[in-house]
Backbone as CSV, one residue per row, in Angstrom:
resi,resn,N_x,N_y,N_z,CA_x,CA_y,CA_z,C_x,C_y,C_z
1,UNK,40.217,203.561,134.548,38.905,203.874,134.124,38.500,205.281,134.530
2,UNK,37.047,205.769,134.247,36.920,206.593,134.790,36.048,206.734,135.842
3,UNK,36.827,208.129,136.550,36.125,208.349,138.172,34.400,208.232,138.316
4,UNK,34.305,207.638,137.212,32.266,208.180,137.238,32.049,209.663,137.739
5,UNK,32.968,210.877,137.521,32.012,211.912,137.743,31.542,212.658,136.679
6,UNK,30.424,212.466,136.504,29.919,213.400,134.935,30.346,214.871,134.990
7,UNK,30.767,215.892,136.140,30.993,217.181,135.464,32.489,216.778,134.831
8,UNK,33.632,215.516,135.226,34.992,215.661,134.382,34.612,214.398,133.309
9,UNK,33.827,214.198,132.381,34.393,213.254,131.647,35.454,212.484,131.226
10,UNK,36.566,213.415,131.266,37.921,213.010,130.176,38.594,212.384,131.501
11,UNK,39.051,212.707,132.683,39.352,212.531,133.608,39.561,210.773,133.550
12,UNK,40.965,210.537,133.865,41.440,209.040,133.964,41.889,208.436,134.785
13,UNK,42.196,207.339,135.318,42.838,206.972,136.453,43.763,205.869,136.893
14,UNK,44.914,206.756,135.932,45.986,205.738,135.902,45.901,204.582,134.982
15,UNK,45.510,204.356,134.363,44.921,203.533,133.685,45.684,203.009,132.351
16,UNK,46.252,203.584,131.950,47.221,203.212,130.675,48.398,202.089,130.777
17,UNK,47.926,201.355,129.982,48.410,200.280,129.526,48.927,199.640,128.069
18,UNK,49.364,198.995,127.688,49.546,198.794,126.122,49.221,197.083,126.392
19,UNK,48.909,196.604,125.173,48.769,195.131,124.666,49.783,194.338,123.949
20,UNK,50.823,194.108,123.759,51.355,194.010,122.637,51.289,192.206,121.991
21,UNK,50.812,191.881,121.154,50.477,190.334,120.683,51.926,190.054,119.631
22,UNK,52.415,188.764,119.867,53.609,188.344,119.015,53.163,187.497,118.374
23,UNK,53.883,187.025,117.470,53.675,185.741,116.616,55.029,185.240,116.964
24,UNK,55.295,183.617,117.522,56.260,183.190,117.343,57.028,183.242,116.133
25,UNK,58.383,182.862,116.253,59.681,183.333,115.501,59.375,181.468,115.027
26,UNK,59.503,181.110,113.839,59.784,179.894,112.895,60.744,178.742,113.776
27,UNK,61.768,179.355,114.254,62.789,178.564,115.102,61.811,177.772,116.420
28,UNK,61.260,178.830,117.486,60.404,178.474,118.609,59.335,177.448,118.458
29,UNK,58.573,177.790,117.055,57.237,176.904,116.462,58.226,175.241,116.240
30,UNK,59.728,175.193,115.671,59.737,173.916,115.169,60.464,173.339,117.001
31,UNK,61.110,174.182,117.745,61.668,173.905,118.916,60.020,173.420,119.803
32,UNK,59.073,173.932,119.523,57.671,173.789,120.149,57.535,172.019,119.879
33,UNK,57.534,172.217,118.446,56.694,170.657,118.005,57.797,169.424,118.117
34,UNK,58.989,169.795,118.033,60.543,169.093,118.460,59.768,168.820,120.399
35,UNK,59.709,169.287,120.513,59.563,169.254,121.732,57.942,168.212,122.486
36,UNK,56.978,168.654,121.642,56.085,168.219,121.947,55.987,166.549,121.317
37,UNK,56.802,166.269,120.755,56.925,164.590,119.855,57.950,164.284,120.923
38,UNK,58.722,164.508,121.338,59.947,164.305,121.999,59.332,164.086,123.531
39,UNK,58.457,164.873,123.952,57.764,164.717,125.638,56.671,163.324,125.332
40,UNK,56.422,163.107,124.347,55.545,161.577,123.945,56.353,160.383,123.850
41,UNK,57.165,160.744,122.964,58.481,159.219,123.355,58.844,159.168,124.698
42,UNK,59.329,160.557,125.403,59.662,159.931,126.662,58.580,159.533,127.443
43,UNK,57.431,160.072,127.420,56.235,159.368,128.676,56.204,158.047,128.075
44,UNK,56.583,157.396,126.628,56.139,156.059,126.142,56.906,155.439,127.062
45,UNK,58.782,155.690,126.780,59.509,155.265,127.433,59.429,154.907,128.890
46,UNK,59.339,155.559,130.109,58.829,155.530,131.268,58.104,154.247,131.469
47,UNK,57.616,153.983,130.456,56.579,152.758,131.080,57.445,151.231,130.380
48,UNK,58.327,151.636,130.117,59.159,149.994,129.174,60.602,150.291,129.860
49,UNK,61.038,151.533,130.158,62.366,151.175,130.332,63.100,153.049,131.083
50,UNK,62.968,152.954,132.572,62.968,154.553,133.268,64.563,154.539,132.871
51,UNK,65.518,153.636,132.634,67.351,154.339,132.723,67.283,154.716,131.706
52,UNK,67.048,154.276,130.128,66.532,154.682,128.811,65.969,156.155,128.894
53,UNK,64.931,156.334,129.182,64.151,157.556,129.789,64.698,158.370,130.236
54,UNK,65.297,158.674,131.746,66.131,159.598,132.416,67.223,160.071,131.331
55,UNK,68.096,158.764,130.436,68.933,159.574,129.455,68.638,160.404,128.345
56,UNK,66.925,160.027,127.794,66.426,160.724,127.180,66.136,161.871,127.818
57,UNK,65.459,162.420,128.766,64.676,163.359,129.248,65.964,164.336,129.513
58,UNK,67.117,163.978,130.209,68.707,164.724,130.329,69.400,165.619,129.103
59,UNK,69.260,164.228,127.632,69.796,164.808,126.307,69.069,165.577,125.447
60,UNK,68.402,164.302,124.582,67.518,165.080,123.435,66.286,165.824,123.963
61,UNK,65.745,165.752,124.815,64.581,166.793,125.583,64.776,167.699,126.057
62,UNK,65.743,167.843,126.692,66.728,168.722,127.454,66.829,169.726,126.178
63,UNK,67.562,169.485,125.342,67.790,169.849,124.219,66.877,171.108,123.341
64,UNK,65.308,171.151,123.600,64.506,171.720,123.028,63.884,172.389,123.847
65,UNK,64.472,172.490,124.948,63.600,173.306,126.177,64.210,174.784,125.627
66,UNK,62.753,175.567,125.139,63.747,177.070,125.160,63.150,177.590,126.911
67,UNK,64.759,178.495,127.153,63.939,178.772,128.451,63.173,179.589,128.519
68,UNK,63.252,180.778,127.179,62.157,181.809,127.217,60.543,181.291,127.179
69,UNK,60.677,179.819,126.983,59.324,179.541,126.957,58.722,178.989,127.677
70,UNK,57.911,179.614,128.743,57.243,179.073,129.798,56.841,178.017,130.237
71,UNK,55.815,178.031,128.891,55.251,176.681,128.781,56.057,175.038,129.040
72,UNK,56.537,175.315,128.354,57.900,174.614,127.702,58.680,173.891,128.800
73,UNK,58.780,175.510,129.240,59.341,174.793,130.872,59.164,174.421,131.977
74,UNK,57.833,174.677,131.643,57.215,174.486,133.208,56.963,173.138,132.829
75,UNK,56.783,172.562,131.661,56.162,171.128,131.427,57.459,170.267,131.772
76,UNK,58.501,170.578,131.625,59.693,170.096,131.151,60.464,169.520,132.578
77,UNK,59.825,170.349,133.482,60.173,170.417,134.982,59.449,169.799,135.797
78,UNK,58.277,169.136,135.498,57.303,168.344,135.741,57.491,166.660,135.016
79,UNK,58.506,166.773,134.069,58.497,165.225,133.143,58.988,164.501,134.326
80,UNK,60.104,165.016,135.064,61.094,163.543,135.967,59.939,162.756,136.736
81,UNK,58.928,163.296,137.287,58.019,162.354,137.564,57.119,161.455,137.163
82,UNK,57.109,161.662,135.885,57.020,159.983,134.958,57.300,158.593,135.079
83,UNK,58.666,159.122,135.900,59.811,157.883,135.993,59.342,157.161,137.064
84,UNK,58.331,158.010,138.077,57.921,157.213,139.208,56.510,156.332,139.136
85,UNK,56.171,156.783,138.164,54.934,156.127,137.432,54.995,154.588,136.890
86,UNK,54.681,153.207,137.821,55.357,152.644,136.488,54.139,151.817,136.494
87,UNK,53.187,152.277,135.097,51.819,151.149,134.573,51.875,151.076,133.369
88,UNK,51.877,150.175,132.731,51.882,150.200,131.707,50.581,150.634,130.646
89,UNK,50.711,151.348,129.962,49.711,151.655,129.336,49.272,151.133,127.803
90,UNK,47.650,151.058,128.144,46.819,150.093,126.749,47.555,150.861,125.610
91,UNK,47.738,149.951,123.846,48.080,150.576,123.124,46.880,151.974,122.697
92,UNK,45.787,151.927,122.919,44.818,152.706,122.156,44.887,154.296,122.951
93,UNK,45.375,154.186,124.362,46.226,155.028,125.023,47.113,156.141,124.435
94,UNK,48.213,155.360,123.946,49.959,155.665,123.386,49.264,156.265,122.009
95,UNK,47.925,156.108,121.074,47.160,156.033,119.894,46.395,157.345,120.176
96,UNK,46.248,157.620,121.363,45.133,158.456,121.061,46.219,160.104,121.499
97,UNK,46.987,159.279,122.533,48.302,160.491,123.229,48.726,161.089,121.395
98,UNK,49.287,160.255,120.806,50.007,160.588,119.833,49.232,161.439,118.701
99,UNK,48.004,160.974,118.130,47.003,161.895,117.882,47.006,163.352,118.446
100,UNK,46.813,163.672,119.816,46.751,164.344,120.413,47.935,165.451,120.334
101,UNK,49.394,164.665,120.043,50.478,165.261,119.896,50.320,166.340,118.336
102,UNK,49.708,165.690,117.665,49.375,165.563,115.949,48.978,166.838,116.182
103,UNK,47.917,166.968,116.769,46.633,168.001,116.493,47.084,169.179,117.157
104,UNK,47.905,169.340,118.036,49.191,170.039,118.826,49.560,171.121,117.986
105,UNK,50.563,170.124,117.413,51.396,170.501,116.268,50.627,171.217,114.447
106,UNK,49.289,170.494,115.016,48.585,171.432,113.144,48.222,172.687,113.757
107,UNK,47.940,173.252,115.112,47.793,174.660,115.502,48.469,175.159,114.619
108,UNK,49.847,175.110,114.696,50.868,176.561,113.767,50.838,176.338,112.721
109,UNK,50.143,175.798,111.712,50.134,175.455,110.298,48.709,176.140,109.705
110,UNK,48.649,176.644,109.016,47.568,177.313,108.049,46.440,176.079,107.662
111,UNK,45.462,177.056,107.304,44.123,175.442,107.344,44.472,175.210,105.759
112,UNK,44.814,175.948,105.102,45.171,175.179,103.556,46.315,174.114,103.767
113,UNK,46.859,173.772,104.128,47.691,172.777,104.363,47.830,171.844,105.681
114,UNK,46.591,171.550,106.282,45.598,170.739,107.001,45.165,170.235,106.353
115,UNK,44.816,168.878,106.924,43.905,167.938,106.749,42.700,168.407,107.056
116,UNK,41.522,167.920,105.990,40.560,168.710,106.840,39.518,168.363,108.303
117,UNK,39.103,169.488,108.385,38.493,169.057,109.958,36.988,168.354,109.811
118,UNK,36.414,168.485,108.473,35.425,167.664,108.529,35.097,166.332,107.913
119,UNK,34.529,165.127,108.202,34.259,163.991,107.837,33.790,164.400,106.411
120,UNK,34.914,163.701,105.526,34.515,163.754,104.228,33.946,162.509,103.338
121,UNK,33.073,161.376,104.458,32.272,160.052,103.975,30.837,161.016,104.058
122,UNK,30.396,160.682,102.714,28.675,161.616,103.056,27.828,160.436,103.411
């Protein structure tokens, strides 16, 4: 910023930086939503059957972790403790999780090819 002294206006202070914004690459967006349906079966799993689970969470989950993606991984590294969880959960639960997965996944999709977001009963 600057030094606040009015006789140097232009005067800077260190200050330069750049922004740069990406758009994910097509591959990452379907490895994203592969991923985010795939972390819902296994938390389902966990609660009916953890040896089932652990082989899931090892293979096909394992599978979609990119490591460049943070997110991704930091979530991914946090699943094995599911397995220690064991309640079973109401169906309207697993109903509303999965929804939730849904609405996830319409982020990277354009609103013309959304469902729409408003109640269309007048």
């Amino acid at each position: 910023g600057n030094p606040g002294e009015s006789s140097h206006p232009q005067d800077r202070l260190d200050d330069f930086w750049t922004l740069t914004l990406s758009k994910p690459s097509e591959e990452e967006l379907v490895y994203r939503a592969k991923f985010l349906i795939r972390k819902q079966k296994y938390q389902e799993m966990c609660s009916t059957n953890q040896i089932e689970a652990l082989k899931f969470l090892r293979g096909p989950l394992k599978e979609v972790v990119l490591e460049r993606d943070k997110i991704s991984s930091s979530e991914f590294n946090g699943l094995a403790m599911n397995l220690l969880r064991i309640n079973e959960e109401p169906e309207e639960n697993k109903e509303r999780q999965r929804k939730n997965v849904f609405e996830q996944i319409l982020k990277y999709f354009p609103s013309e090819v959304k469902p729409p977001s408003e109640d269309l009963v007048d």
